[in-house]
Wavefront OBJ file of the C-alpha trace (Angstrom):
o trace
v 5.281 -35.604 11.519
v 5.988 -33.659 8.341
v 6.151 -35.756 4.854
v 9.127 -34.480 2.510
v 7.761 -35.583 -0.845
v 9.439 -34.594 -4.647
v 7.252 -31.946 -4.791
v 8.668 -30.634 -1.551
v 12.634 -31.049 -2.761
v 11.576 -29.115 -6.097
v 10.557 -26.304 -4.400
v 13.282 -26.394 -1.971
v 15.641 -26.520 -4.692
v 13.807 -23.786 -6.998
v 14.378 -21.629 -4.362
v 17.862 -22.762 -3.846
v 18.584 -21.365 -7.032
v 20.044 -17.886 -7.138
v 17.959 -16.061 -9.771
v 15.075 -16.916 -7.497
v 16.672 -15.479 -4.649
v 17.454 -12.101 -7.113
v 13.558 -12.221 -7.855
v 12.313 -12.924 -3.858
v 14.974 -9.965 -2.964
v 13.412 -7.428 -5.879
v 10.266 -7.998 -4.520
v 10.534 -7.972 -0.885
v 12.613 -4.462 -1.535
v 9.645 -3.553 -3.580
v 7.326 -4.495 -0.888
v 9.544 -2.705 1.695
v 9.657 0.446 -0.340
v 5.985 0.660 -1.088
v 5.164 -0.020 2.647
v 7.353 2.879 3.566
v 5.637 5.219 1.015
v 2.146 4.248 2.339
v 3.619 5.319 5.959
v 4.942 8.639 4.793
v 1.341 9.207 2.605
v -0.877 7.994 5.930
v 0.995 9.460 8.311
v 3.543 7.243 9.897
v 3.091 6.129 13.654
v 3.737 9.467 14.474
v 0.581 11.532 13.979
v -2.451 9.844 12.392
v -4.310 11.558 9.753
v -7.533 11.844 8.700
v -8.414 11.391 4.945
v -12.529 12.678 3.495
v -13.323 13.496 0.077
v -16.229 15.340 -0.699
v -18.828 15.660 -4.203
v -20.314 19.166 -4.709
v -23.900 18.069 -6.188
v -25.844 21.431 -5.732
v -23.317 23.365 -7.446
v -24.108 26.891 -9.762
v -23.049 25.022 -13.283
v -26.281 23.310 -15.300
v -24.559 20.843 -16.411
v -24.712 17.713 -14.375
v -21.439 16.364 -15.372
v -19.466 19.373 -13.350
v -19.556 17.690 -10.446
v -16.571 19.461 -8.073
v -14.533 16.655 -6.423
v -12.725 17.984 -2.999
v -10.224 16.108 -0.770
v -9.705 16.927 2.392
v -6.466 16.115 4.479
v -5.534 17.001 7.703
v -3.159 15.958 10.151
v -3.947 15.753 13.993
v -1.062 16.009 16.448
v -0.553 13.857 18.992
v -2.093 15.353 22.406
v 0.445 16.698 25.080
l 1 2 3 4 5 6 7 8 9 10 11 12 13 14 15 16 17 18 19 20 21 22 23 24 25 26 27 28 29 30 31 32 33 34 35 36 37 38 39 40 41 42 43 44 45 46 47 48 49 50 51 52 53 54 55 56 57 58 59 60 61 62 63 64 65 66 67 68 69 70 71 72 73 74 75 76 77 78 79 80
């Protein structure tokens, strides 16, 4: 059997209140929006890709610190 102590009632009432509500809605939006980006970036559910990067270490240049960073993308299609 659940408890209901004051700490309990505080926090149902803190969230009761409507600014809270405007803050829990920004960030679930947020959340929402960011999730949907990441979707678009990966992918989606509709054709997985597949993300490599790549460090050129036997490169022409003498200096060391040119190292060539390379990232590879690619899409694969779903099979028909």
């Amino acid at each position: 059997m659940f408890h209901r102590d004051s700490r309990c009632q505080d926090i149902l009432l803190f969230y009761r209140d409507s600014r809270c509500r405007d803050i829990l809605l920004f960030y679930r939006t947020h959340i929402m929006r960011l999730e949907s980006w990441k979707q678009r970036w990966m992918g989606g559910s509709h054709a997985p890709a597949s993300r490599s990067a790549s460090i050129d270490t036997e490169s022409e240049h003498d200096e060391p610190n040119d190292l060539q960073l390379q990232l590879n993308s690619e899409m694969s299609s779903p099979e028909v």
